[in-house]
Chimera marker file (.cmm) of the C-alpha trace (Angstrom):
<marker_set name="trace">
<marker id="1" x="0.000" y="0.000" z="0.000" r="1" g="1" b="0" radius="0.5"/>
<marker id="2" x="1.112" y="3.269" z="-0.683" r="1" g="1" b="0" radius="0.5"/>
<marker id="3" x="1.403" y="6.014" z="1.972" r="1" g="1" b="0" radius="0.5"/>
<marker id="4" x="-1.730" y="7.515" z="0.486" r="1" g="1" b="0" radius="0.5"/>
<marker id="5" x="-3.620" y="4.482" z="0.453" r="1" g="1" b="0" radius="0.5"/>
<marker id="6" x="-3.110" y="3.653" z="3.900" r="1" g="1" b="0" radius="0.5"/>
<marker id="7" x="-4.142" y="7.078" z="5.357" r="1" g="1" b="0" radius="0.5"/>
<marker id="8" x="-7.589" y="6.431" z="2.744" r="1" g="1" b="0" radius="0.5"/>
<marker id="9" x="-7.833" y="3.306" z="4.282" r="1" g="1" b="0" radius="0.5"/>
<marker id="10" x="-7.489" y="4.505" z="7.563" r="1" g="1" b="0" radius="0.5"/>
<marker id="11" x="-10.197" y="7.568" z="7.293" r="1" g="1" b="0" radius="0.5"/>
<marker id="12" x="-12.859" y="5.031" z="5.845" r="1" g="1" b="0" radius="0.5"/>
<marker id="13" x="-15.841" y="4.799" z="8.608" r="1" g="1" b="0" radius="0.5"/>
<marker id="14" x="-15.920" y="0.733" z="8.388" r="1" g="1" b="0" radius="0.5"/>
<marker id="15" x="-17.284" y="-1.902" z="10.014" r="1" g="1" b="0" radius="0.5"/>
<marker id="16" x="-14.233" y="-3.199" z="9.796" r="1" g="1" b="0" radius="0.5"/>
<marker id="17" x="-11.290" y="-3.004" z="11.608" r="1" g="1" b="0" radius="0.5"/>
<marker id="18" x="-8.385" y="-1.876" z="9.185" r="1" g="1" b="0" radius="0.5"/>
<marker id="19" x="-5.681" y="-4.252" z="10.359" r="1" g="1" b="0" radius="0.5"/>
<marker id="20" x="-3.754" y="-4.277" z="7.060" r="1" g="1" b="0" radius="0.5"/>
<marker id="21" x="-3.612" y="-0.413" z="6.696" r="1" g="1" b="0" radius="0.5"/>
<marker id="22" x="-2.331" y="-0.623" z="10.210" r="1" g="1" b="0" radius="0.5"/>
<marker id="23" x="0.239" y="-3.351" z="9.431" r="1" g="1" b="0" radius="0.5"/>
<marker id="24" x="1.337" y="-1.257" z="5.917" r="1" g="1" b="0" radius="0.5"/>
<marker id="25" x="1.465" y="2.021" z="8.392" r="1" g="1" b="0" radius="0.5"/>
<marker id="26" x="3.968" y="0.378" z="10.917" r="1" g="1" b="0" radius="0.5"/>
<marker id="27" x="6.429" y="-0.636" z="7.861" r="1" g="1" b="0" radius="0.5"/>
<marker id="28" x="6.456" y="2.849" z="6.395" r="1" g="1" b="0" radius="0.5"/>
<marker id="29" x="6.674" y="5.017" z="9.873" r="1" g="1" b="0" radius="0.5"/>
<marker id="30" x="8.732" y="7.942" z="8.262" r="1" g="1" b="0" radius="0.5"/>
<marker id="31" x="6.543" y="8.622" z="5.380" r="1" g="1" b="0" radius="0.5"/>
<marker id="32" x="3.398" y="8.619" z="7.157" r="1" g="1" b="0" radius="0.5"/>
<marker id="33" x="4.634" y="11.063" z="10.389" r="1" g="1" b="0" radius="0.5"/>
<marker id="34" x="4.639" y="14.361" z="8.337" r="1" g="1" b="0" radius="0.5"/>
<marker id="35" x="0.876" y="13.225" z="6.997" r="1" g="1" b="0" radius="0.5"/>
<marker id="36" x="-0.473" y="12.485" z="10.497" r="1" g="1" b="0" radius="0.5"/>
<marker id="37" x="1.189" y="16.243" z="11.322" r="1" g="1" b="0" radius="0.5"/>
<marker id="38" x="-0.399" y="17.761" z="8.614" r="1" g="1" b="0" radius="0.5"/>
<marker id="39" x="-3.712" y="16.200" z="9.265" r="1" g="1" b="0" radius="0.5"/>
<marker id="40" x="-3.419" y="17.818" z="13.081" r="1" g="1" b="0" radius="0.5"/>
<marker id="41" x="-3.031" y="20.947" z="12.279" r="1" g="1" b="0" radius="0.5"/>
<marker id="42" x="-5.633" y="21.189" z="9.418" r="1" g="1" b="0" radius="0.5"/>
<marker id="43" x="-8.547" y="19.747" z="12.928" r="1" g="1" b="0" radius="0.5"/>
<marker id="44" x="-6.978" y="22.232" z="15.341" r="1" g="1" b="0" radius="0.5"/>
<marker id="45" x="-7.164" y="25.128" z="12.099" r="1" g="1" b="0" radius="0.5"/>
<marker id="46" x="-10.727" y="24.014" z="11.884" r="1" g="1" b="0" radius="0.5"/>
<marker id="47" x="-11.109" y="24.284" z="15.502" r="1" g="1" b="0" radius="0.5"/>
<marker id="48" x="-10.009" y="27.693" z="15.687" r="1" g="1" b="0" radius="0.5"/>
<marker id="49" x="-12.326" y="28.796" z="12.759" r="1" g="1" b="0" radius="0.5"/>
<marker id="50" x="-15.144" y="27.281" z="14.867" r="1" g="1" b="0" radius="0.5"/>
<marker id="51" x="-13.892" y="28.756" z="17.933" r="1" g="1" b="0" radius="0.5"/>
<marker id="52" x="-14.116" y="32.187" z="15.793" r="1" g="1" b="0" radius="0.5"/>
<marker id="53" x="-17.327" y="31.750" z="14.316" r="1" g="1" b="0" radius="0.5"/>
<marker id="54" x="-19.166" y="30.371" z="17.507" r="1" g="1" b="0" radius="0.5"/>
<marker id="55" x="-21.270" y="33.088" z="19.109" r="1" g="1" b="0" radius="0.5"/>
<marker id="56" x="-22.377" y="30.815" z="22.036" r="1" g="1" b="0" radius="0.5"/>
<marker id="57" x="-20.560" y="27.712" z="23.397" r="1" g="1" b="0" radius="0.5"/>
<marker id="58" x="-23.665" y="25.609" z="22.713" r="1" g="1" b="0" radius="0.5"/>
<marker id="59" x="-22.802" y="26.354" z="18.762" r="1" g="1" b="0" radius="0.5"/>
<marker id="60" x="-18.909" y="25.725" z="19.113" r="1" g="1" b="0" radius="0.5"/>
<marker id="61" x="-19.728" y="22.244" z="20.833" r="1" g="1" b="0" radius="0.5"/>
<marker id="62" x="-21.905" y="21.272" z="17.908" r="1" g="1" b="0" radius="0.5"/>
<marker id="63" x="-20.012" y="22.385" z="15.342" r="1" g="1" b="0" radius="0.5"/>
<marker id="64" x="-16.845" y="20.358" z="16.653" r="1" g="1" b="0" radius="0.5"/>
<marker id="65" x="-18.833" y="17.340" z="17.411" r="1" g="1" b="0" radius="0.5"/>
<marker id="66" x="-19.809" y="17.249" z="13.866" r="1" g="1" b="0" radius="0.5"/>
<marker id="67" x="-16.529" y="17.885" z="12.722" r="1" g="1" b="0" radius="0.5"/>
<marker id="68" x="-15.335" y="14.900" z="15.056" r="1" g="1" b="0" radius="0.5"/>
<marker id="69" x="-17.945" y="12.954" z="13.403" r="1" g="1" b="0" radius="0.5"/>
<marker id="70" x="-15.909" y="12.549" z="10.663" r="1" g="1" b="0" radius="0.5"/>
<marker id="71" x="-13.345" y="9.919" z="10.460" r="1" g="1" b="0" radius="0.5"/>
<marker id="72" x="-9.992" y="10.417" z="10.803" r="1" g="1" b="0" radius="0.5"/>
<marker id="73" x="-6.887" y="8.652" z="10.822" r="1" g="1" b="0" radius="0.5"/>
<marker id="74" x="-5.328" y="10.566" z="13.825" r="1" g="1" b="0" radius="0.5"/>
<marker id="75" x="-7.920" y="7.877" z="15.630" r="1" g="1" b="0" radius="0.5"/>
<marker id="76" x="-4.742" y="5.131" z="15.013" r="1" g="1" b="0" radius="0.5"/>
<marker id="77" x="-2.209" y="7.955" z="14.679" r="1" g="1" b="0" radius="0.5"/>
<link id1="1" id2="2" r="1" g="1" b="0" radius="0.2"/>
<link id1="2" id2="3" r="1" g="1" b="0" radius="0.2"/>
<link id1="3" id2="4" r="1" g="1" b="0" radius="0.2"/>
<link id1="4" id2="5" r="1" g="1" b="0" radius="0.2"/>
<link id1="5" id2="6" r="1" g="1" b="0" radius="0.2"/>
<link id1="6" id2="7" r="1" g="1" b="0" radius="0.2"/>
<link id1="7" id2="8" r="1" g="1" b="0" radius="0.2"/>
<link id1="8" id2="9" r="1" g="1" b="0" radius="0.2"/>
<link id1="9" id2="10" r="1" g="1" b="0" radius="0.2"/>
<link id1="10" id2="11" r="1" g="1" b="0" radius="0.2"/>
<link id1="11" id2="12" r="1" g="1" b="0" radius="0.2"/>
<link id1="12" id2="13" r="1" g="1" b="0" radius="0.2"/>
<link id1="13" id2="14" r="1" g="1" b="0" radius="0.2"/>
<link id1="14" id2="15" r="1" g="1" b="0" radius="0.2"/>
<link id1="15" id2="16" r="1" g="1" b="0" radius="0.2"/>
<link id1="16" id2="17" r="1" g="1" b="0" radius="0.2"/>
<link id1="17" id2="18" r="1" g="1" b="0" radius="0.2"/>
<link id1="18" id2="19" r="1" g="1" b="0" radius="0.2"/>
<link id1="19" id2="20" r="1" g="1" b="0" radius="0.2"/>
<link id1="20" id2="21" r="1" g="1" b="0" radius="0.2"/>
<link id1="21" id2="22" r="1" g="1" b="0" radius="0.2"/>
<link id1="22" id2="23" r="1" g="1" b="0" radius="0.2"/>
<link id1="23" id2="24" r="1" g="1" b="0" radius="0.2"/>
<link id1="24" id2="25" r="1" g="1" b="0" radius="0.2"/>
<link id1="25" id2="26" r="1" g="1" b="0" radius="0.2"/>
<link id1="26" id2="27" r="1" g="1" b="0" radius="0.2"/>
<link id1="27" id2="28" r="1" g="1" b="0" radius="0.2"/>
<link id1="28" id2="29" r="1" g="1" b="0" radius="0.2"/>
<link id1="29" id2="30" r="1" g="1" b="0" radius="0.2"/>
<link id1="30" id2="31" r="1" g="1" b="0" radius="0.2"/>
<link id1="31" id2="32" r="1" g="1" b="0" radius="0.2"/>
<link id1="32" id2="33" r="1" g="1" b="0" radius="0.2"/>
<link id1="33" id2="34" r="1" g="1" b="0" radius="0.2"/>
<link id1="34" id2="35" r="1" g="1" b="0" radius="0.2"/>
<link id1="35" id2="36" r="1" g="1" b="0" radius="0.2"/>
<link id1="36" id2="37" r="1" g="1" b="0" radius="0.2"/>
<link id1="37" id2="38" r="1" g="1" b="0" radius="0.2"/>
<link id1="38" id2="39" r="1" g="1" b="0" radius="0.2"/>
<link id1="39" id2="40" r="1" g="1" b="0" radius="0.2"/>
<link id1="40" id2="41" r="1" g="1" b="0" radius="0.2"/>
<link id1="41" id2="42" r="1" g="1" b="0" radius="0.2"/>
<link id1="42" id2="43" r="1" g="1" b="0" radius="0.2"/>
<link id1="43" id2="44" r="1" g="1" b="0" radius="0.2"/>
<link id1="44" id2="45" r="1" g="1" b="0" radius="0.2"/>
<link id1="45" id2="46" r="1" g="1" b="0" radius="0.2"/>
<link id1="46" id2="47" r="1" g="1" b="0" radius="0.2"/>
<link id1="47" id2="48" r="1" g="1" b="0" radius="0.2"/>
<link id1="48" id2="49" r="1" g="1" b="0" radius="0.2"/>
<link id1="49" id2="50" r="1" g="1" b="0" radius="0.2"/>
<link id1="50" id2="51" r="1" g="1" b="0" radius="0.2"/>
<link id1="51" id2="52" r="1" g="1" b="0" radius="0.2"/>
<link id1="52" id2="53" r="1" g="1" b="0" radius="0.2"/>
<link id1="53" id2="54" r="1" g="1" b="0" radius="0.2"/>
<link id1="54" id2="55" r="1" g="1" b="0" radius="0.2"/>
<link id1="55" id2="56" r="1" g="1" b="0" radius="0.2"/>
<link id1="56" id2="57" r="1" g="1" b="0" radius="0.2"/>
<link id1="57" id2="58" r="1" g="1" b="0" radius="0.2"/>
<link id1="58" id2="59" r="1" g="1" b="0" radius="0.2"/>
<link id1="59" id2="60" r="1" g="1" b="0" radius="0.2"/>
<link id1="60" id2="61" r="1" g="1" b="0" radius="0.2"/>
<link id1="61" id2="62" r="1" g="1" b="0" radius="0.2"/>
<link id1="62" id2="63" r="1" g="1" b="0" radius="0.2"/>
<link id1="63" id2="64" r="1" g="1" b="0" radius="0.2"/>
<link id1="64" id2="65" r="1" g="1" b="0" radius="0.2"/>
<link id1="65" id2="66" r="1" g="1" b="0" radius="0.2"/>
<link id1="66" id2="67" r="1" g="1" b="0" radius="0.2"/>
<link id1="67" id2="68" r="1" g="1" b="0" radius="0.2"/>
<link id1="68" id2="69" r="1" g="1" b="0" radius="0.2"/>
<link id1="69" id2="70" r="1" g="1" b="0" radius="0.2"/>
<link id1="70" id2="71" r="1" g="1" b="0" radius="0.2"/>
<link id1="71" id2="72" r="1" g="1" b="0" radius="0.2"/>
<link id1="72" id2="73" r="1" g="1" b="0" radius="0.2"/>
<link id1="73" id2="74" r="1" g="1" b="0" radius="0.2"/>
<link id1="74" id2="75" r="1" g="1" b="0" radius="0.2"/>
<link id1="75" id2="76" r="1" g="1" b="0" radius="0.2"/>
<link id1="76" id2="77" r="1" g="1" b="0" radius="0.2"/>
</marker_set>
């Protein structure tokens, strides 16, 4: 798998438990680190655009449980 495919693999909301992304991420460490980084600071970016738009807390703790809705690799990260 490339390092592309695994983080794919490893955003998909499955039933299943993505053992061989897992496997293919622990064999290719280095080039998966800087994507894992880069996916952490585009959440806490969209964090702090929520935090910006929110008027009330009520609306920033919806809008970043929706946004945490969404799978993400940082989960096995």
């Amino acid at each position: 798998m490339t390092p592309e495919q695994i983080f794919k693999a490893l955003s998909r909301n499955d039933d299943e438990f993505p053992e061989a992304a897992l496997q293919a991420a622990l064999q290719q460490r280095d080039a998966l680190a800087p994507m894992f980084e880069a996916e952490a600071e585009r959440l806490m970016k969209q964090f702090d655009e929520i935090m910006d738009k929110s008027k009330t807390e009520k609306q920033y703790a919806a809008a970043g449980e929706k946004l945490m809705r969404t799978p993400s690799p940082l989960f096995y990260g």
